[in-house]
Each structure stands twice: as structure tokens, then as C-alpha cells.
C-alpha angles and dihedrals in degrees: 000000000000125000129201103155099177114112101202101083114235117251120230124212093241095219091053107091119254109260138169090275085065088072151074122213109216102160150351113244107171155008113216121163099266105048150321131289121211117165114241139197119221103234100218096037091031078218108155120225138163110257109199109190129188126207100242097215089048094056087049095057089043100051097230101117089095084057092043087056098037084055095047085053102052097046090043082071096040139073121155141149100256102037123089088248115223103232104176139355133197148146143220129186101286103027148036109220123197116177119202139167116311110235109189095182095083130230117293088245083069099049093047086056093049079060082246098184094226101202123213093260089050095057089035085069097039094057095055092043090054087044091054090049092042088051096050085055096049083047082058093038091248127143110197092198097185101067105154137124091274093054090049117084129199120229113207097270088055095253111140131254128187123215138163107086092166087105095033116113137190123237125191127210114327093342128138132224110226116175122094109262145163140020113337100221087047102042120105124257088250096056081062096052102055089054092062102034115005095258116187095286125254143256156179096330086072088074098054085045083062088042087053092042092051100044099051085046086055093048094040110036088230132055134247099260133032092242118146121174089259088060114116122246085231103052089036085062096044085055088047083056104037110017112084119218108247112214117194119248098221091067110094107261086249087061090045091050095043098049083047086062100057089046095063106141089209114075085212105054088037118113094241109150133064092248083056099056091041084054094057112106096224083059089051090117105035110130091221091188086056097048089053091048088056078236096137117081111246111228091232123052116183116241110270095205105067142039106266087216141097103269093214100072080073091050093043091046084053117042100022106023107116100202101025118188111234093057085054099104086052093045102047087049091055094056091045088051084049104045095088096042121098094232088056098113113234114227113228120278103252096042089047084052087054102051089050092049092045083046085050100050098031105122117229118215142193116165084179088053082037097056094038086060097047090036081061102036089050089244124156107224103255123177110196089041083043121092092009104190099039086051096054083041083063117044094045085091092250099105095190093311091159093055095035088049098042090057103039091077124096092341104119123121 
């Protein structure tokens, strides 16, 4: 998909900010709901990384620009083992980039459907190495609120990774979430119920419910409860109230307990820290240290050999794909050419306000720029003291409002 075939890497002036033309495409990965991923290879380090790009306009007449922003700003604070770490972001006229860590191992959804047989000792591990990570993001106020197989990457030795921050949102204190978010047969029992009374609001414990809900599926092949995304609100929270997990008898009594513990209905009584889960019997042995340092061997390691992907987002970048990638340069050169033409054909006002406010507040972003400056100032990396003003931004509960709400009117298509 891309070709640079000089050997000598290009060199790049280090205070010019990173942009498309630092990278080479080699390959889509991947199709989300926000976007494309393609992996990409940084022309002057020849480090590899995953690049995910969405179509500005498309986000505009989606309304999803205000969740674009809310998820930059999140990765920009964090950087952890066992997230999907945000390196660069940047824009250009048609698309927002964010490259990330490439992860070749595939998500667990792919692997279920590849009828992957996930032990006891695989999801064990898997389950300290997502506590560390849920942990880390409490530790940042963040609820991820979409933890499911889909959202949880394989690196090449088999550890987990967990991605997707577009739903994610920041409390503060003792504060509640309260809008109806994530994905309907992985949501807690208390998301539900705000949406049909109110409720108190929920928290972090509707992360380690998803956990719980992930991990039996893996173990199992099916999940918990019989929830689809059709399934109405009324008759999710009746099972909730009548139906009766089944754990198999063939798991060891430690994993059935454990798994008890993170379907609690009640946020409360639900295991939902990482003191919680160390604390768990089953978990008695478990070298902590180790698991951080990625030094225990996971039970399933992805096939080397071979893309964990579906082999058809290449086809369809390719073939269908209106605005592909590798023919952008051209492309972009051929509008600015035409800008000033009379044939060039004028977008309609409030769109083309859109896009310039979405070009003003998109926040650039460089974490090897970034550590450079820190290496040299002395300073340690720390998130929540990092990109100060975006941060605050962010956690006053605004989320970009003023842009989300200045864009959501009239654009549609």
C-alpha cells in the first residue's frame, strides 16, 4: 500500500511536527466505528506502529468529533503495559491520525471466533494483567466503560492490551457517570438502571462487571447472560433479577469464585479494585512484580506466522475504498491546486465552519518529543501532572461541549 524504496532513511528535521508524510503505509488491519487501522512504519526510526485515521467530515455528520477529542486526551496522560499507548497525533485536511502501538497478536473477539480454547491458567493471567491496567486508570479517574474481547489486543508473546478510549470518561471524587454507555451484553446491571430511573449513578465497578463478563465468555465460549444489542433495557434487567449464572463444573472452585465476585449485581459487594482481586484466594500465588513486568509466560501465544486480522479490510481499502490512503499525497495536492479554481466545488458554510473549528482545537501530540524534553529537563513521565491544561480541560466534565455542540447542527449529510 505505501512505497518508499530508498534505503537510506530520511532524516527529519526533530523540532518539525510528525505528520502523514513521516510514514509509510504498509497495510490495513482493521475497520472500528470511528475510523480505519492500517500499520505503519516510521520512515527515519523504521519503528512499526498501528495508525487509526478518521475521515473528518464523517466524524462531523456523525457526531463523533466530541468522542474523537475526549479519547486523544485521555491517551495523551497515560501510558501503561498493558494499554494500546497513544505515540503521535496529527491532522491534515480530510483525516485525524493517532498512531499507537502495533499489536500483531489480534483482539480476543478474533480469537474466540477462530474457536481459540482459552485454559484456566490463560485467562488467570489475563485477568491480573487487565486489573493491573483497570487499576492504572482508577488511579487516573477514568472508567473505560467498553471492556470487552473486541476492545483487548494480543502482543506477540500473547500479554493483553486494552484499547478503545472513544466511550471512556473522567470522575472526579466521589462523582458518578450517568449516561448510558458501552456495549449492551457487557454493561453492568447499574448502567441499566440509570437509564430507566435515574439510579445513583455508576463507577468504576462497571469496569470489573465487563472483566467478569469477558473472562467467563473466554473460558466458556458463551457469555453469562443471553444479551444481544436488540435486547430490550426492560427484559436485561428482569434476567438480571430471575436467570442464575451456570458455571461449569469442570472450572476449579478459586476461578468460579472468582468469576462470582465480578458478577455481583451489586456495585458494592462487587470485587472491583486491584487489592480486591490480590486478595482473592484463587490469586494467592500470583508473583505481581512478574505479571507487571510481562515475566510470566501467557497460555495462549498468538501464531506468528500469520495476521490475526480479518484479511478483507486490505481488499476493501483497496478496491472500495473511495479516498485510500496510499493515493492521499496525490490527492491532497490535486484540491490545493484546485482551491483556487472555479470548478473546485465549495462545502457548505456550516460544514466548512466545522471542519475549521475541528483544524483550531485538534490536539497535536508527540510522546518521543515529549520524553526528549523531560529526558533533558530531568523530569519523571507523569500523566495526571503531563499535558496540564488539556487534562484539566478534561476532567471538568466538558469534554470539548463547545466544539461537539458547535458541529452537531445542520451537519448532517
Amino acid at each position: 500500500m505505501g512505497g518508499n524504496h530508498s534505503h537510506q532513511p530520511p532524516v527529519f528535521d526533530e523540532n518539525e511536527e510528525v505528520n502523514f508524510d513521516h510514514f509509510q503505509i504498509l497495510r490495513a488491519i482493521g475497520k472500528g466505528s470511528f475510523g480505519k487501522v492500517c500499520i505503519v512504519q516510521k520512515r527515519d526510526t523504521k519503528k512499526m506502529y498501528a495508525m487509526k485515521y478518521m475521515n473528518k467530515q464523517k466524524c462531523i455528520e456523525r457526531d463523533e468529533v466530541r468522542n474523537v477529542f475526549r479519547e486523544l486526551q485521555i491517551m495523551q496522560g497515560l501510558e501503561h503495559p498493558f494499554l494500546v499507548n497513544l505515540w503521535y497525533s496529527f491532522q491534515d485536511e480530510e483525516d485525524m491520525f493517532m498512531v499507537v502501538d502495533l499489536l500483531l497478536g489480534g483482539d480476543l473477539r478474533y480469537h474466540l471466533q477462530q474457536n481459540v480454547h482459552f485454559t484456566e491458567g490463560a485467562v488467570k493471567l489475563y485477568i491480573c494483567e487487565l486489573a493491573l491496567a483497570l487499576e492504572y486508570l482508577q488511579r487516573y479517574h477514568i472508567i473505560h466503560r467498553d471492556i470487552k474481547p473486541d476492545n483487548i489486543l494480543l502482543d506477540e508473546h500473547g500479554h493483553v492490551h486494552i484499547t478503545d478510549f472513544n466511550i471512556a470518561t473522567i470522575v472526579k471524587g466521589t462523582e458518578k457517570a450517568s449516561s448510558m454507555a458501552g456495549t449492551k451484553p457487557y454493561m453492568a446491571p447499574e448502567v441499566f438502571q440509570v437509564y430507566v430511573d435515574g439510579g445513583p449513578g455508576y463507577s468504576y465497578p462497571v469496569d470489573w462487571w465487563s472483566l467478569g463478563v469477558t473472562a467467563y465468555e473466554l473460558l466458556r465460549g458463551w457469555r453469562p447472560y443471553e444479551i444481544h444489542s436488540a435486547t430490550p433495557i426492560d427484559e436485561i434487567l428482569s434476567m438480571f433479577k430471575v436467570e442464575r449464572v451456570h458455571y461449569s463444573s469442570t472450572w476449579c472452585k478459586g476461578m468460579v469464585a472468582l468469576l462470582k465476585k465480578l458478577l455481583t449485581k451489586d456495585p458494592k459487594s462487587r470485587l472491583s479494585s486491584l487489592g480486591d482481586v490480590q486478595s482473592a484466594p484463587y490469586l494467592a500465588d500470583m508473583n505481581w512484580d512478574a505479571v507487571f513486568e510481562k515475566a510470566l509466560t501467557p497460555g495462549f501465544v498468538p501464531n506468528k506466522g500469520r495476521l490475526n486480522c480479518d484479511p478483507t479490510f486490505e481488499l476493501e481499502e483497496m478496491i472500495l475504498e473511495s479516498k485510500p490512503l496510499h493515493k492521499k499525497k496525490k490527492r491532497l495536492a490535486k484540491n490545493r491546486s484546485k482551491d483556487g479554481t472555479k470548478d473546485s466545488c465549495p462545502l457548505n458554510g456550516h460544514l466548512q465552519q466545522c471542519l475549521e473549528t475541528v483544524r483550531k482545537e485538534f490536539i497535536i501530540f508527540n510522546r518521543e518529543k515529549l520524553r526528549r524534553q523531560q529526558g533533558q529537563s530531568g523530569q519523571l513521565l507523569d500523566p495526571e501532572g503531563r499535558a496540564g491544561s488539556q487534562q484539566s480541560k478534561l476532567q471538568d466534565g466538558c469534554n470539548n461541549n463547545i466544539l461537539a455542540h458547535a458541529c452537531s447542527r445542520g451537519c448532517s449529510s
